[in-house]
C-alpha positions, -999 to +999 in steps of 0.1 A: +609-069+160+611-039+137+607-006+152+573+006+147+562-026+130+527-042+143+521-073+161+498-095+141+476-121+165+454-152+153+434-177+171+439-211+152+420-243+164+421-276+146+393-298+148+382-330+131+349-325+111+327-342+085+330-318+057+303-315+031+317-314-007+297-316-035+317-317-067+308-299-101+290-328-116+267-326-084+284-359-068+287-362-032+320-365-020+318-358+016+340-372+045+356-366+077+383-345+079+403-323+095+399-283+100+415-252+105+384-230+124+359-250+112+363-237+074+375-250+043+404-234+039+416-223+072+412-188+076+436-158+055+467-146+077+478-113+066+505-090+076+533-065+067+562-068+059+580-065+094+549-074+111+552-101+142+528-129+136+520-143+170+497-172+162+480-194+190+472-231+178+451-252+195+450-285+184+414-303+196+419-331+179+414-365+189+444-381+203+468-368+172+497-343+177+494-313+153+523-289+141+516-259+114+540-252+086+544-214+074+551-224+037+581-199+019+585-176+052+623-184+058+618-179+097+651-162+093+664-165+131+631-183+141+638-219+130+618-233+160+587-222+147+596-237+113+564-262+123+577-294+119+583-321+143+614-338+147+631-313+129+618-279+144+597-290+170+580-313+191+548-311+176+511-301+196+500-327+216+459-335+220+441-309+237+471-281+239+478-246+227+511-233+212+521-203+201+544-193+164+561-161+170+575-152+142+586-118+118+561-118+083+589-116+060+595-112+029+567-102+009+546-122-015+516-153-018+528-176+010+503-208+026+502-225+063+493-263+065+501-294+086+534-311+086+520-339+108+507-371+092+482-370+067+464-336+078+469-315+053+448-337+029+428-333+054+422-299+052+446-282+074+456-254+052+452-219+045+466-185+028+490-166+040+499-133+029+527-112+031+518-073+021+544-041+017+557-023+050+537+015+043+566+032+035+583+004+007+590+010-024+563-008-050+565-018-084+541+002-105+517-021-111+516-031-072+502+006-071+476+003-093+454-028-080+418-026-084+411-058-070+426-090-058+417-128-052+432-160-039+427-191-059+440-218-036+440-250-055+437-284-037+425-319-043+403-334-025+388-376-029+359-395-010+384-418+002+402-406+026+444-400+027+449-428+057+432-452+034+450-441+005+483-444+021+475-477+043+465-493+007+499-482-009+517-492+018+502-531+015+494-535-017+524-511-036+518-488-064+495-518-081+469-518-056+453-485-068+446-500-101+464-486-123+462-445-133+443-449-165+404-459-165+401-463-134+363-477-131+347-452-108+335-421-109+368-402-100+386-379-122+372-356-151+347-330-126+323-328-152+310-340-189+300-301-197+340-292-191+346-314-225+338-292-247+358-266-265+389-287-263+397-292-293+426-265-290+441-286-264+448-312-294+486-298-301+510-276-289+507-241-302+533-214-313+536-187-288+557-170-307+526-144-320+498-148-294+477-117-309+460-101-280+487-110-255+482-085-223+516-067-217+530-041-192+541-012-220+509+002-213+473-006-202+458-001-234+483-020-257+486-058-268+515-070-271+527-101-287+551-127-272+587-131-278+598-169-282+591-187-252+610-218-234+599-243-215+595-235-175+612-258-154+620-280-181+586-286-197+593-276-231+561-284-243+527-293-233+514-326-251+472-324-266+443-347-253+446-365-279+409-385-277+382-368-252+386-386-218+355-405-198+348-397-167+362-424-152+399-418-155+417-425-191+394-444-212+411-440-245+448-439-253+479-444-228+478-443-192+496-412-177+531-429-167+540-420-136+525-390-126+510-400-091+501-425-069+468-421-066+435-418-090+425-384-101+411-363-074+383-340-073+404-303-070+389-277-057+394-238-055+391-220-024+374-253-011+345-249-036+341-271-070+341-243-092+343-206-080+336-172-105+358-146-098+344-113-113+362-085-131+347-052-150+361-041-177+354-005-176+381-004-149+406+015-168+445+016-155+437-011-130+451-045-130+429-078-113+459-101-093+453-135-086+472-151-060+480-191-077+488-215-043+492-248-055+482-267-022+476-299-041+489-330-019+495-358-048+493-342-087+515-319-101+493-301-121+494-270-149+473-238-149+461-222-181+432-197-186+411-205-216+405-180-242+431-154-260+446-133-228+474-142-210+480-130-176+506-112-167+534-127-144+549-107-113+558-128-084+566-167-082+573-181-052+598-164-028+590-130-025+610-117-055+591-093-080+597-105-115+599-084-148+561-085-157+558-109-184+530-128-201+524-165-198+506-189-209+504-218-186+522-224-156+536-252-141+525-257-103+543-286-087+525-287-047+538-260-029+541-234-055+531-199-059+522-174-082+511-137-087+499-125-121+478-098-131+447-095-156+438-063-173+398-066-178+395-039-203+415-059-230+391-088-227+356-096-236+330-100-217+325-137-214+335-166-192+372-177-191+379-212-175+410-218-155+421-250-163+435-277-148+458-304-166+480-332-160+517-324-166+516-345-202+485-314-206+456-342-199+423-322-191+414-326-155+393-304-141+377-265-144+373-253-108+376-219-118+365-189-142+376-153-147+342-135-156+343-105-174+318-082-170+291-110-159+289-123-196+283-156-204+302-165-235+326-194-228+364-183-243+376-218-242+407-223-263+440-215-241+474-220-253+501-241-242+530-223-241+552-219-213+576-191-207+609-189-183+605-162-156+638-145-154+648-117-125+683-100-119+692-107-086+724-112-073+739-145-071+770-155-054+794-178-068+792-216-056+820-229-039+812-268-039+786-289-058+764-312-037+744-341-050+715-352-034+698-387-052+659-395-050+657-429-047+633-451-067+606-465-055+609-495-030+584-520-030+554-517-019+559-484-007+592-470+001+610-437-007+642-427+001+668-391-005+705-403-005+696-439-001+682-432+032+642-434+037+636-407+059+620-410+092+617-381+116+637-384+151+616-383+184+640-354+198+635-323+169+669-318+158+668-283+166+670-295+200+696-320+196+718-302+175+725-337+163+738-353+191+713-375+205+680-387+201+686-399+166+666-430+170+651-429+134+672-428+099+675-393+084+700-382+058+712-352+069+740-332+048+759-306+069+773-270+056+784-242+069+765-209+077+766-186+042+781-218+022+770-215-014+767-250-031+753-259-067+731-288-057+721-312-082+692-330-077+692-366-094+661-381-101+662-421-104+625-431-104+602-417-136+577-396-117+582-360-114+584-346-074+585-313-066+614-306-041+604-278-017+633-257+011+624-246+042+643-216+059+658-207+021+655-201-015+675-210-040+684-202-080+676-230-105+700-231-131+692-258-153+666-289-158+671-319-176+644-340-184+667-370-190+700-374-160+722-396-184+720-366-210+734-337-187+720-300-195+713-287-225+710-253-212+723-232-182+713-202-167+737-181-139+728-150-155+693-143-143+680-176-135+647-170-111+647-175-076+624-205-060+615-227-028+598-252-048+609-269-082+599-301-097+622-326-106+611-344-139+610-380-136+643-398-147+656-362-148+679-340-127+677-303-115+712-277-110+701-252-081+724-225-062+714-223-027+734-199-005+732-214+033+726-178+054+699-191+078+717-210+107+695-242+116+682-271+109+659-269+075+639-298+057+644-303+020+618-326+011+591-341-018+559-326-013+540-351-024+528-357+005+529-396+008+563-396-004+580-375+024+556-396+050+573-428+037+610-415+034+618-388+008+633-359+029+666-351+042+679-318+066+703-294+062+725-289+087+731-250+084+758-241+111+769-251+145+739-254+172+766-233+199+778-207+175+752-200+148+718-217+160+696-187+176+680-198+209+643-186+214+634-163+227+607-178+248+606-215+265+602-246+239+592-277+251+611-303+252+598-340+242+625-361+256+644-369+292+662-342+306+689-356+314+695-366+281+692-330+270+714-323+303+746-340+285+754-323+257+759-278+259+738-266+234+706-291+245+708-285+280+698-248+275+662-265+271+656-278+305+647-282+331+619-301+317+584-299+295+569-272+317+576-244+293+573-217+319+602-231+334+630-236+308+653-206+305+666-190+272+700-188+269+706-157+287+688-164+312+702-198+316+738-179+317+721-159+343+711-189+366+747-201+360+765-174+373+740-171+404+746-208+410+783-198+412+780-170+426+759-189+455+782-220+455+813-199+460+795-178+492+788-207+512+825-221+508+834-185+514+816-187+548+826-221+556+864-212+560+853-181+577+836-205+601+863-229+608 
C-alpha cells in the first residue's frame, strides 16, 4: 500500500430479485434477475489513485457460486483477486462472504460485474472509478470540470440469458429466428425515436464539421482534420429504409452481428435518462463517462445534432490528446471519457444514439439537455476518428497468433482450436500442474516478453477481445484476414484492454507481459466465452514470478493434491482460510518444523 494512501471499504451483497423494467415505448419487460445491493446498477466504487479497495462480497444467492470481475484494473501483483474462477479463484460459494483487496490503480472509467455463468446479464454490474492521487499532475481540462456523469450502457430482454443460452445451445444459431424481423416486439425502443433520421441515410464527410467543439480554447469551433476509421470501421453504412419495431422489416438482415434478437438497452438501468447541462457555465467542460456493459451487441455511440464531444480517455487509464469525435465504436467492455462544452450548443435536446455496427438505428436511451430546452438536434454524423497517444512502446521480440474459431454447431466456440472450459482448481493455484480436468488453451511467456499478437478471426461476426492484468497497443485492423493490413501504426498507436475483431478479419496488437500471473484473454460476448472462446496467459513462473497473497485463499480442491507440487502447497492446509499460511509464513512453519524435528533427535542421542 502507498504511504499515505486511503483504504477504500464496500459492502457488496448479491441477491436474486424480480426487477421491474419498463421500456421507452411503455412495454413491460420485467423478470427475475440478479443484483448487486438491490439496485440496478450495482452501486459506484470510487477511489484514488493508490487507494486500497477492500471490498466484502456476499453472495446470497440461491445455490450459485458468484465471483466479481474489476474490469481494466490490472491487479498489478494481485492476480488472485482478478475475480474469475478457475483462473484466479475459486469463486463465492452460496451464502459466503469474500473479500478483493486490491490497489485502485491506474486512473480512468473502469466497471465491476460477474465472471460466473450468466450473471452479468443478470444485472451484476456496476461503475468503477478510478480518480487522481491529490498531489498528481492533471491535464488541464481534468481541472476545469463543472460536472460529470456516468452513462453505463447495457441491454437488457424479457427473456432471460439462461433461456437464451439453453435455446442456442439445442437449437444453434437458427433457433433464434433469424436477426432480421423478428415477429415480436423486441428491438427498435420506440416509434417516436424514428424520426429525424433521415441524416443517418449516408455516410458523411468529416472532413469540415462546422461547429466541431475543440480544445484550442473554450470559446472557439474548430473544424475536423480528415478522420479514419476506429478500429477498422472506416465507415458507418445509413438506414437505408425506416425499420419496424419488430426487428428488420425492410432490406437485409444484419449478418452476423449477434446471436440474439435486439435487446432493450438501457442507461444507467433506466430506458432513457436526461442528463442536464447549462450553458452559461463558461470555461467548464461536462465529462461523460461511456462503459459499454452490453453482454451480446457491439454497438456505436453518436450524439445527435452538430457538436461533437471531445475525446480524452479510452479505456486503460491513458489521457489522450483531446480530440473531437464523432461516433465511437464500443465493443462490450469498453470505455470512454469525452467532454461537452455547453456554452457552444443550443439549448435543445441532443439524443445519444445507439446503432448496430453496419449504423442500424437501435435505440435512444439517452439525451444531453442543454439548458432544459426542448428542441430535438437530431442529425449526428458518422464519422469516426483514430485516437492516437505517444506512449512508449517497446520493440516486439516474437509474433504470436492466436485463431478464433468458427462457430461449431449448434453452439460451440473455440480460441486456438480449443473450446475453452474453466478448470475446477483456479490455475493461479495450480500453477498448471494439476487439476486441469477441463480443456483450456493456454499460451505461456515470459515475465516482460513483448509479442505482436495477431488475432485471426475465422467466423464473420465481429467479437470484442478483452485482457485482464494488461493492456496492449493495437497496431493495425483488417476487415478482411486473406488481405493482410493496409495500414500500420507503431508510432502512436493508442493503448487498449478491449478491441473488436471484425468478422472474417484480423487484429496486430503489442502486448508487453510485466504482470506475472495467470490472465484471461477472452470474447466478451458473453455467451461466447461461456461456450469456449477464451484462453490464458501464462505470464511467468508460479515459484519465481507469481506473488503469493498476502492473506489466506481458499483452496477448492484436495490438499493433498495441492501438497505435491512446491508452489501449490503454500495454499494448505485446507479450505479454512484462517488457516493457510502465506508464503512467509509457511517458510516460517518450515523452519520451526525443522528446527523442532532436529531437537528431539538432538535429545534422543543425548538420552541414549
Amino acid at each position: 500500500m502507498i504511504s499515505g494512501a486511503a483504504v477504500v471499504e464496500y459492502s457488496l451483497t448479491i441477491m436474486d430479485k424480480f426487477v421491474d423494467v419498463t421500456s421507452a415505448d411503455g412495454m413491460n419487460i420485467s423478470r427475475y434477475g440478479s443484483l448487486v445491493n438491490d439496485t440496478l446498477p450495482g452501486p459506484i466504487l470510487r477511489a484514488k489513485e493508490g487507494d486500497q479497495f477492500l471490498i466484502y462480497v456476499t453472495n446470497n444467492q440461491a445455490s450459485r457460486n458468484a465471483a466479481i470481475h474489476w474490469h481494466g484494473i490490472k491487479q498489478t501483483g494481485t492476480p488472485y483477486y482478478d475475480g474469475v474462477p478457475g483462473v484466479a479463484e475459486c469463486g463465492i460459494t452460496s451464502g459466503s462472504t469474500t473479500v478483493y483487496n486490491f490497489t485502485a490503480s491506474p486512473v480512468g472509467t473502469y466497471w465491476y460485474h460477474s465472471h460466473e455463468g450468466v450473471e452479468y446479464p443478470k444485472g451484476q454490474y456496476g461503475a468503477l472509478i478510478v480518480d487522481p492521487a491529490d498531489d498528481a499532475k492533471r491535464p488541464e481540462w481534468e481541472q476545469n470540470v463543472a460536472e460529470e456523469f456516468i452513462l453505463l450502457l447495457s441491454e437488457w430482454n424479457y427473456t432471460s440469458p439462461e433461456e437464451e443460452l439453453q435455446k442456442l445451445k439445442t437449437e444453434g444459431m437458427g433457433g433464434m429466428g433469424g436477426m432480421g424481423g423478428m415477429g415480436g416486439t423486441r428491438g427498435l425502443q420506440s416509434m417516436n425515436e424514428m424520426q429525424g433520421m433521415g441524416g443517418m441515410g449516408e455516410t458523411q464527410d468529416v472532413g469540415g464539421m462546422g461547429e466541431t467543439q475543440g480544445m484550442g480554447g473554450m470559446n472557439e469551433t474548430q473544424g475536423m482534420a480528415e478522420t479514419q476509421g476506429m478500429g477498422g470501421m472506416n465507415e458507418t453504412q445509413g438506414m437505408g429504409e425506416t425499420q419496424g419495431m419488430g426487428g428488420m422489416t425492410t432490406g437485409e438482415e444484419p449478418p452476423d452481428e449477434a446471436d440474439v434478437p435486439w435487446p432493450y438497452f438501457l442507461m444507467n438501468g433506466n430506458a432513457s435518462v436526461d442528463f442536464n447541462i447549462d450553458s452559461s457555465v463558461t470555461d467548464k467542460w461536462y465529462r461523460f463517462r461511456l462503459i459499454c456493459a452490453t453482454d451480446n451487441w457491439n454497438v456505436n455511440i453518436a450524439l445527435g445534432g452538430p457538436y461533437s464531444p471531445v475525446l480524452v480517455l479510452v479505456d486503460a487509464g491513458e489521457y489522450l490528446e483531446p480530440s473531437p469525435v464523432d461516433t465511437l465504436e464500443c465493443p462490450i467492455g469498453a470505455r470512454y471519457d469525452f467532454l461537452l462544452n455547453a456554452s457552444l450548443m443550443e439549448p435543445g435536446r441532443y439524443p445519444i444514439r445507439v446503432s448496430d455496427v453496419l449504423g442500424n438505428f437501435l435505440a435512444t436511451p439517452a439525451f444531453v439537455v442543454v439548458d432544459h430546452g426542448e428542441t430535438l438536434f437530431d442529425q449526428p454524423t458518422n464519422g469516426m476518428v483514430t485516437q492516437n497517444v505517444s506512449l512508449p512502446m517497446p520493440t516486439a521480440a516474437e509474433e504470436i497468433k492466436v485463431t478464433i474459431g468458427p462457430l461449431v454447431m449448434p453452439y460451440s466456440w473455440s480460441v486456438n482450436n480449443i473450446s475453452a472450459a474453466f478448470p475446477t482448481i483456479p490455475v493461479y493455484q495450480s500453477g498448471g500442474e494439476f487439476g486441469m480436468d477441463k480443456p483450456i488453451s493456454i499460451v505461456k511467456v515470459a515475465t516482460n516478453e513483448v509479442a505482436d499478437v495477431l488475432l485471426i478471426n475465422q467466423n464473420n461476426m465481429a467479437h470484442p477481445f478483452h485482457i485482464h492484468g494488461h493492456t496492449f497497443w493495437v497496431l493495425g485492423v483488417s476487415t478482411n484476414k486473406d488481405d493482410g493490413f493496409a495500414d500500420m501504426n507503431t508510432a502512436n498507436p493508442v493503448a487498449r484492454d478491449t478491441i473488436n475483431v471484425p468478422g472474417g478479419g484480423m487484429v496486430k496488437i503489442r502486448i508487453q507481459f510485466d504482470n506475472p500471473g495467470p490472465w484471461l484473454f477472452h470474447c466478451h460476448i458473453d455467451f461466447h466465452m461461456l461456450e469456449g472462446m477464451a484462453m490464458v496467459w501464462f505470464v511467468g513462473e508460479p515459484e519465481v514470478d507469481w506473488p503469493l497473497p498476502d492473506v489466506p485463499v481458499r483452496i477448492c480442491g484436495d490438499a493433498e493434491d495441492y501438497a505435491a507440487y512446491p508452489w501449490s502447497r503454500q495454499f494448505i492446509p485446507g479450505s479454512d482460510a484462517s488457516d493457510i499460511p502465506t508464503s512467509d509464513s509457511f517458510l516460517r512453519f518450515d523452519v520451526r518444523r525443522i528446527f523442532v524435528g532436529l531437537s528431539i533427535v538432538l535429545a534422543f542421542f543425548v538420552l541414549i
